[in-house]
C-alpha positions in Angstrom: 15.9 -32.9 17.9 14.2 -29.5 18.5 11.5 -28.2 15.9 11.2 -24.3 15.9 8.5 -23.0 13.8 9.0 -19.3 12.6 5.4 -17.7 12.5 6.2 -13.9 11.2 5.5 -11.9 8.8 1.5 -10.3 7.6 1.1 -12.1 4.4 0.6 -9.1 2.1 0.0 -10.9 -1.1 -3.0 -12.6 0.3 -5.0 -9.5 1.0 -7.4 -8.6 1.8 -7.9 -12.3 4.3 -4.4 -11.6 5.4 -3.2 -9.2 7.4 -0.5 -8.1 10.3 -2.5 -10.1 13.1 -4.5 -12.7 10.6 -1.2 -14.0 8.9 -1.6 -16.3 5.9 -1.0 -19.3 8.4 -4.0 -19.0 10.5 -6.4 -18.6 6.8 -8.3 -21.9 7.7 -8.5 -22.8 3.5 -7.2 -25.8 3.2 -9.6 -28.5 3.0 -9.3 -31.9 5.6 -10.3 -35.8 5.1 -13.6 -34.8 7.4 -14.6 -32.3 4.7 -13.5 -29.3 7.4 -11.1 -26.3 6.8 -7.6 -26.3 8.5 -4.9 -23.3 8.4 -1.2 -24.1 7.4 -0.2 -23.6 11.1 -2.8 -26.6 11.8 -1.6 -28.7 9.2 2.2 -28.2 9.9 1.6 -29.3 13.3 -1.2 -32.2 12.4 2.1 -33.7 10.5 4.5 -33.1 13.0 2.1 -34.9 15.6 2.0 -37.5 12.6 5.7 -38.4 12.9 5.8 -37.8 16.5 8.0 -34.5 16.8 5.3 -32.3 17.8 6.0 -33.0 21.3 9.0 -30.9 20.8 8.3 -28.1 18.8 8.5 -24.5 20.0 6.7 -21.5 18.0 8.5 -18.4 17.7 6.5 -15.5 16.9 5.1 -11.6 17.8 2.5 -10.8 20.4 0.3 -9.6 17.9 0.2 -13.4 16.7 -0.1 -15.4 20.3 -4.2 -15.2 20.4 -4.6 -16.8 17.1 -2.1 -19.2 17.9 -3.4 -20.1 20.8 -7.0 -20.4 19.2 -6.0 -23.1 16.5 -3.7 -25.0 18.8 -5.3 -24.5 22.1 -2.1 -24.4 24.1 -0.3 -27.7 22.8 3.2 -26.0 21.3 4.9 -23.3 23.6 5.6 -19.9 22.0 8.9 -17.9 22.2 7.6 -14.1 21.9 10.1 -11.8 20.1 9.6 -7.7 21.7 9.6 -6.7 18.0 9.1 -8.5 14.7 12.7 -8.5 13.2 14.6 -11.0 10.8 14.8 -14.9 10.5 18.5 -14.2 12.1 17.0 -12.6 15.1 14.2 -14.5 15.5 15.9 -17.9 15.5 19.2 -16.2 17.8 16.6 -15.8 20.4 15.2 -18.8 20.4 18.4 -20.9 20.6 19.1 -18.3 23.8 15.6 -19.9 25.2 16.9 -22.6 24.0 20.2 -22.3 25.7 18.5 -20.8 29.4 16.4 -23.5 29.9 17.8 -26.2 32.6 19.0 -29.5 31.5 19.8 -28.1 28.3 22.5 -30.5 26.2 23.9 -27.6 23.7 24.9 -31.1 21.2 20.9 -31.0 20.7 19.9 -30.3 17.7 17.3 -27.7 16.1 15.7 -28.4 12.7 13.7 -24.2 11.9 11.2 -24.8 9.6 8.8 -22.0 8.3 5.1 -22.2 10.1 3.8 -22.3 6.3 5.1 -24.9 5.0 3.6 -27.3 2.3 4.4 -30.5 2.0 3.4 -33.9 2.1 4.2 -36.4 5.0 7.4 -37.7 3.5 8.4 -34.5 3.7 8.1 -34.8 7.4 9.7 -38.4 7.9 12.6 -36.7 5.9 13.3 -34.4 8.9 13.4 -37.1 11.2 16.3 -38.6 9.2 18.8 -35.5 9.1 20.2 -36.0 12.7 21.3 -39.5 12.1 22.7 -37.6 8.2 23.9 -34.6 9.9 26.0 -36.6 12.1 27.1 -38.8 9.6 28.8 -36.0 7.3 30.3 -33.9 10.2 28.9 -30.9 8.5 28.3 -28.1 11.2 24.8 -26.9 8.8 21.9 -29.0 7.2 20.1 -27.6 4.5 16.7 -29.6 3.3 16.4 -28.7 -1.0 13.1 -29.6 -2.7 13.8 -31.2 -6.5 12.3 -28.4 -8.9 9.4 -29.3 -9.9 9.4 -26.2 -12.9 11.1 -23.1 -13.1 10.5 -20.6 -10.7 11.6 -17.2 -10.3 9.7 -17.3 -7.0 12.3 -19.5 -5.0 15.5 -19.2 -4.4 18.1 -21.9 -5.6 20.7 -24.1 -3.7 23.2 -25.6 -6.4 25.1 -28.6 -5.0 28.8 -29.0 -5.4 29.4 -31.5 -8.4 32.8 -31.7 -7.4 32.3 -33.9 -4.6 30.5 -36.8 -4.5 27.3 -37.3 -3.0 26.9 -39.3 0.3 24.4 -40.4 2.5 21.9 -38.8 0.6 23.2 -35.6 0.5 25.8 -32.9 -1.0 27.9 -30.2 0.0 27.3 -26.7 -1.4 28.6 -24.7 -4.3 26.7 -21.8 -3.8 22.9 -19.8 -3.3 21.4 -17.9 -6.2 18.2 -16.0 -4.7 14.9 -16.0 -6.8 16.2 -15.8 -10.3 14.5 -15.1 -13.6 12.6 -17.9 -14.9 16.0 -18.8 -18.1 18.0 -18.7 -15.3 16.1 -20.9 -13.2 15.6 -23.3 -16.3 19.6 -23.2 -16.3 19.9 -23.9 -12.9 17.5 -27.3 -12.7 19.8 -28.4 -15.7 23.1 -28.5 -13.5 20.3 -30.2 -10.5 19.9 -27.1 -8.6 17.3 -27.5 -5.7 14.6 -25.2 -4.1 15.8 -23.5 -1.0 12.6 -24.2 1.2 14.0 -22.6 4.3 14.8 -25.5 6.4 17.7 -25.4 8.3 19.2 -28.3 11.1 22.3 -27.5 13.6 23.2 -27.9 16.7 22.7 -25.3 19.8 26.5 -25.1 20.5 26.9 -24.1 16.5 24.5 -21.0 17.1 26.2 -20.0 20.2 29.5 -19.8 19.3 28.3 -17.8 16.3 26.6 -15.6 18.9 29.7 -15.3 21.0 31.8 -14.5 17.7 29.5 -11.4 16.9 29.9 -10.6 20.7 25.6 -11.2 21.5 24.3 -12.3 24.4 23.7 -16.2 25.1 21.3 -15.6 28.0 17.6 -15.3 26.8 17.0 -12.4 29.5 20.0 -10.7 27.6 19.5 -11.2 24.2 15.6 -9.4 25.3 17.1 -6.5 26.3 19.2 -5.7 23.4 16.4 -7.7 20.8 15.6 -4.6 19.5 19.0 -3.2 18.5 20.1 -6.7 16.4 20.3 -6.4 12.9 17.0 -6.9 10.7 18.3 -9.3 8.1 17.6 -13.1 7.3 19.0 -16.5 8.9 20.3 -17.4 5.2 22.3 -14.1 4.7 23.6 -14.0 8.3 24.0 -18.0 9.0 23.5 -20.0 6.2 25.3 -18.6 3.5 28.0 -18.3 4.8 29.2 -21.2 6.3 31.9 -23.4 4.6 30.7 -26.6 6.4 27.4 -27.2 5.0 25.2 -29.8 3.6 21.7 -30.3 1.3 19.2 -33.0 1.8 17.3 -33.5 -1.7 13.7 -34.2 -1.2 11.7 -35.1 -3.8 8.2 -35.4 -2.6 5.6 -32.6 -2.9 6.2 -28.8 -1.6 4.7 -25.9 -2.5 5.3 -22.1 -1.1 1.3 -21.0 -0.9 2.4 -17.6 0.0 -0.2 -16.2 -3.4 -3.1 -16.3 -4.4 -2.4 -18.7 -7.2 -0.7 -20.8 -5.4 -3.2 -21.7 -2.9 -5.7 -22.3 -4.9 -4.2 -25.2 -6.2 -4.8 -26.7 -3.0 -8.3 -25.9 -2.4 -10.5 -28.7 -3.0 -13.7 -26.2 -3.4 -14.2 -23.4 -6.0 -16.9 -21.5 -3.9 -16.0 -20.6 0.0 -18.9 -18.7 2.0 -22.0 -17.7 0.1 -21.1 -17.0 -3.4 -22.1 -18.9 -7.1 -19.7 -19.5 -9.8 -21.0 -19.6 -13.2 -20.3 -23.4 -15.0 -18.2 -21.5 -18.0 -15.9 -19.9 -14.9 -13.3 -22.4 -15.4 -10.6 -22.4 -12.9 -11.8 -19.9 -11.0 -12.5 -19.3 -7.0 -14.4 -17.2 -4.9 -13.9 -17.2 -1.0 -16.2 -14.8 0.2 -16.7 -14.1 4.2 -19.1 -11.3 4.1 -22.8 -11.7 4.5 -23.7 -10.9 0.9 -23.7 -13.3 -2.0 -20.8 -13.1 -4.5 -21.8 -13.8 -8.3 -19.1 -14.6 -10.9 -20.2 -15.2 -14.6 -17.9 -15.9 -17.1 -14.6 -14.9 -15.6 -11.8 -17.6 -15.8 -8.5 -18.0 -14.0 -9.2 -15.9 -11.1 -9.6 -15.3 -7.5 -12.2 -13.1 -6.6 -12.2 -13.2 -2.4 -13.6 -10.8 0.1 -13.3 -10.2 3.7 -13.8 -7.7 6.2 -10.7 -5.9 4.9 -11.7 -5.5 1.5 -12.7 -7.2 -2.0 -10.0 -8.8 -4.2 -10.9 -9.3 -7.9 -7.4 -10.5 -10.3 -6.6 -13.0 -12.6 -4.6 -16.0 -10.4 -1.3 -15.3 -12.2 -1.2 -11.4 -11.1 -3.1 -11.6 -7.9 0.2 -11.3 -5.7 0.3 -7.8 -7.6 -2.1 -7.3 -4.3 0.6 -6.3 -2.1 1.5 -2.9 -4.1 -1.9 -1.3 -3.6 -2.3 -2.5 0.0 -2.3 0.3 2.9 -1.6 0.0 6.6 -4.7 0.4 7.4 -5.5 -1.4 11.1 -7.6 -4.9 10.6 -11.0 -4.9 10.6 -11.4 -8.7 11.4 -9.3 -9.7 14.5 -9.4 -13.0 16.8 -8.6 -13.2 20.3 -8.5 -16.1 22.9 -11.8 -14.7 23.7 -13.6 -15.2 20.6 -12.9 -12.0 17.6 -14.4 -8.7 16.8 -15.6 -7.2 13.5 -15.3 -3.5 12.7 -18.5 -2.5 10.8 -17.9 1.3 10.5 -16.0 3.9 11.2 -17.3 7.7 10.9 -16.4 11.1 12.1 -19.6 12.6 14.1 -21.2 15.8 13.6 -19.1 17.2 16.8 -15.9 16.0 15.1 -15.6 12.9 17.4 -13.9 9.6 15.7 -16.5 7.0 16.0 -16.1 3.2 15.4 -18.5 0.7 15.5 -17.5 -3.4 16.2 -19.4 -6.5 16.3 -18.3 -8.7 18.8 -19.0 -11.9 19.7 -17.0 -14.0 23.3 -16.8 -17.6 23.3 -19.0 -19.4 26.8 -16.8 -19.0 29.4 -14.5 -16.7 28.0 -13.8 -13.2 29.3 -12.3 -9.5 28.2 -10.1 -8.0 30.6 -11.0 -5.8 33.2 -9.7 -2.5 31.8 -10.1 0.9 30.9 -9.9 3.5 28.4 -7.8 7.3 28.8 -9.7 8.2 25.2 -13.1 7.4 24.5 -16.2 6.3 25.8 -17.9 3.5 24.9 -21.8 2.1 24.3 -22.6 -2.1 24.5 -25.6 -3.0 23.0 -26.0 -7.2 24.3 -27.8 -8.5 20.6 -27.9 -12.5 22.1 -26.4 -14.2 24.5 -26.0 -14.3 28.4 -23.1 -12.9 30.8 -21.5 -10.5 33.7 -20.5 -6.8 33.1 -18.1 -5.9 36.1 -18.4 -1.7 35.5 -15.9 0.1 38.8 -16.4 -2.6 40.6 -19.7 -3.5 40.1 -20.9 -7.0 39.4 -24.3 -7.4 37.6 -25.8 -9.6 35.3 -26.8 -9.0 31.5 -28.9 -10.3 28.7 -29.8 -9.8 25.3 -31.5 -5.8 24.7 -29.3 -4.4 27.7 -27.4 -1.7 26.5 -24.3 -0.2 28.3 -23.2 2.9 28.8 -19.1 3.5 29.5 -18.0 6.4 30.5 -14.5 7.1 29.5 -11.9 6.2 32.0 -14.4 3.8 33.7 -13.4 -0.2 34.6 -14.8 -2.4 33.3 -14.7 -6.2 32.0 -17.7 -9.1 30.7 -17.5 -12.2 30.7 -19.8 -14.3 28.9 -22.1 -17.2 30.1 -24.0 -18.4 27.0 -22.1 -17.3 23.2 -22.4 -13.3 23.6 -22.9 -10.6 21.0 -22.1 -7.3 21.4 -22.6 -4.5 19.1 -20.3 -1.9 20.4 -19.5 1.9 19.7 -16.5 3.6 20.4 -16.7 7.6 20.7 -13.6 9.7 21.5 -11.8 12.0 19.7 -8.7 9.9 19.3 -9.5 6.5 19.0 -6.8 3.7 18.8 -6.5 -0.2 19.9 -3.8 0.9 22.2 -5.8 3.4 24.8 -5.8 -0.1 26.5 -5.1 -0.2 30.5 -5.3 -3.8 31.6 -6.1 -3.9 35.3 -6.2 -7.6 35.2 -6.4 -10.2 32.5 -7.9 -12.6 35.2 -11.9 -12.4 35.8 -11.6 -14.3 39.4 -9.4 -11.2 40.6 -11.6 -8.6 38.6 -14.2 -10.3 40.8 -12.2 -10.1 43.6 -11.9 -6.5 43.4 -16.2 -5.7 43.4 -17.6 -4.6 46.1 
């Protein structure tokens, strides 16, 4: 069986860490045995490597994504990249055409999707390994896995099992979905045994490419890229799951939790106070996770988050903090990782001429290297505040140290790589500045070397 991880989305709600590039599965929170912090993408995959089906699990995700992905898992699961961030349905319809291209492929296999953010315990996990031997067993075309309600949430949607049949092999067919109801309704609903919808689904490659074929879209891979962009932006359980009439659910009833608020992730942080902050004793249930430099001090505020990051400052009782998402802006991120290392915008201004100006901090990993590129837009000035490395400026190799500073005129090549850990404090000055005035003339350092005279 196949695992396909879906990594999407910007995790609004957990603003201002979150963000369209730092998603709310690479927020290294959670707390491990060794007293270190892990993300949900590194403790989906520390279980999957636990039950031995990370060796074949597949990421699907957006380019935006692939650094940070690459960062906490350092190259062990291979990524499907979608063009453009669409729906689940599109997502997981290109993936089983990657799926489907590859050689050797057996279209009986079997593909268990599971969302990258999932909470659960290991059962949860030894569960999945189970369904191909109940999926089989049923001769349903569609596995669902439902999670026994442990209260009534209007947060969930529901998946209410079909009384009139019996239940085998651990599972039952389907009545029918009821999506994220109000709490009496969802009290109701756990009543008559109704089970979370956690977004697990398991079939087979042939099922999702004769559904492919019956909506007339490509099963090649290099096909279904080229028309990615025109398929419909809508969800794997409106398009798929719903509406087949050969389905199943698997009850689970270990621990799961959707950590996709505030509230909800806090219950599964072992410390109160993240980064430099103090939390009075009469603060009762509440945290602070603060990555700025300055201290955070909370006095007698209960049932909150207070959290602040490059982005902004978050201060809200737990049970309205996903109200976050209303006020938020599309502002670009002011905290970004790459495979490099990650940047830090400290300000942005408008000079006396009129000219945008930004200012970053950034810091490259030993080793690592930005690409050798240039910029149509702005100029830019590298100040090197530690740290050891190579500057290739139009094909010019020299060395640098910390109290060089840079000058780049606009339109000018060029690329560093650092030796020791580098910081560089660097200013941007243009009069249209954007992350995309980007001209990569290679991502490679050995051929930017190549190229010097």
């Amino acid at each position: 069986m196949k695992i396909l991880l879906l990594s999407g989305g910007s995790g609004k709600r957990l603003w201002p860490l979150s963000n369209q590039i730092r998603s709310k599965q690479f927020l290294k929170l959670l707390s491990t045995k060794n007293n270190k912090y892990e993300s949900m993408l590194q403790r989906v995959c520390r279980h999957l490597d636990s039950v031995g089906l990370l060796s074949s699990t597949s990421i699907i995700t957006c380019q935006d994504q692939v650094d940070m992905i690459y960062n906490q898992l350092e190259n062990k699961v291979p990524l499907i990249i979608e063009p453009v961030q669409k729906g689940t349905f599109s997502a997981i319809s290109l993936a089983i055409t990657s799926f489907n291209s590859l050689p050797k492929t057996n279209v009986e296999d079997l593909v268990c999707v599971l969302p990258v953010d999932t909470f659960a315990e290991v059962s949860f996990y030894h569960l999945l390994k189970r369904i191909p031997h109940i999926l089989q067993k049923s001769q349903a075309d569609l596995a669902h896995l439902g999670v026994e309600p442990q209260f009534p949430s209007d947060q969930f949607g529901y998946i209410v099992p079909d009384r009139n049949t019996n239940k085998t092999d651990d599972n039952y067919q389907i009545s029918h979905f009821i999506e994220k109801p109000s709490t009496n309704i969802a009290l109701q609903l756990i009543k008559k045994n109704a089970l979370w919808n956690c977004g697990v689904y398991v079939f087979s490659i042939r099922y999702m490419i004769q559904f492919l074929k019956h909506l007339s879209f490509p099963t090649d891979y290099d096909q279904m890229l080229k028309i990615y962009r025109e398929l419909p932006d809508v969800s794997f359980d409106q398009m798929v799951a719903q509406q087949s009439k050969r389905s199943i659910v698997i009850p689970y009833q270990g621990q799961w939790d959707d950590i996709g608020t505030w509230g909800a992730l806090s219950r599964h942080m072992k410390s109160h106070e993240i980064g430099p902050c103090k939390l009075s004793q009469d603060s009762v249930n509440t945290h602070i996770i603060n990555e700025l430099h300055q201290p955070i001090c909370v006095i007698g505020i209960s049932d909150s988050m207070v959290v602040a990051g490059p982005d902004g400052i978050l201060v809200a009782p737990k049970k309205r903090s996903s109200d976050v998402k209303k006020f938020i802006t599309d502002e670009p991120p002011r905290y970004v990782e790459k495979r490099w290392g990650n940047y830090r915008v400290l300000e942005k201004s408008i000079t006396n001429e009129g000219k945008q100006s930004i200012t970053k901090m950034i810091n490259i990993l030993p080793g690592c290297n930005i690409s050798y590129q240039w910029h149509k837009e702005r100029q830019e000035i590298w100040t090197i505040v530690s740290g050891t490395g190579e500057f290739i400026l139009n094909n010019q190799l020299t060395s640098i140290k910390a109290g060089d500073v840079l000058q780049i005129a606009q339109g000018s090549k060029h690329a560093v790589k650092a030796v020791t850990p580098l910081q560089i404090i660097e200013v941007q000055l243009g009069s249209l500045l954007s992350e995309e005035d980007i001209t990569r003339i290679t991502y490679s350092w050995e051929e930017a070397v190549q190229l010097c005279n």
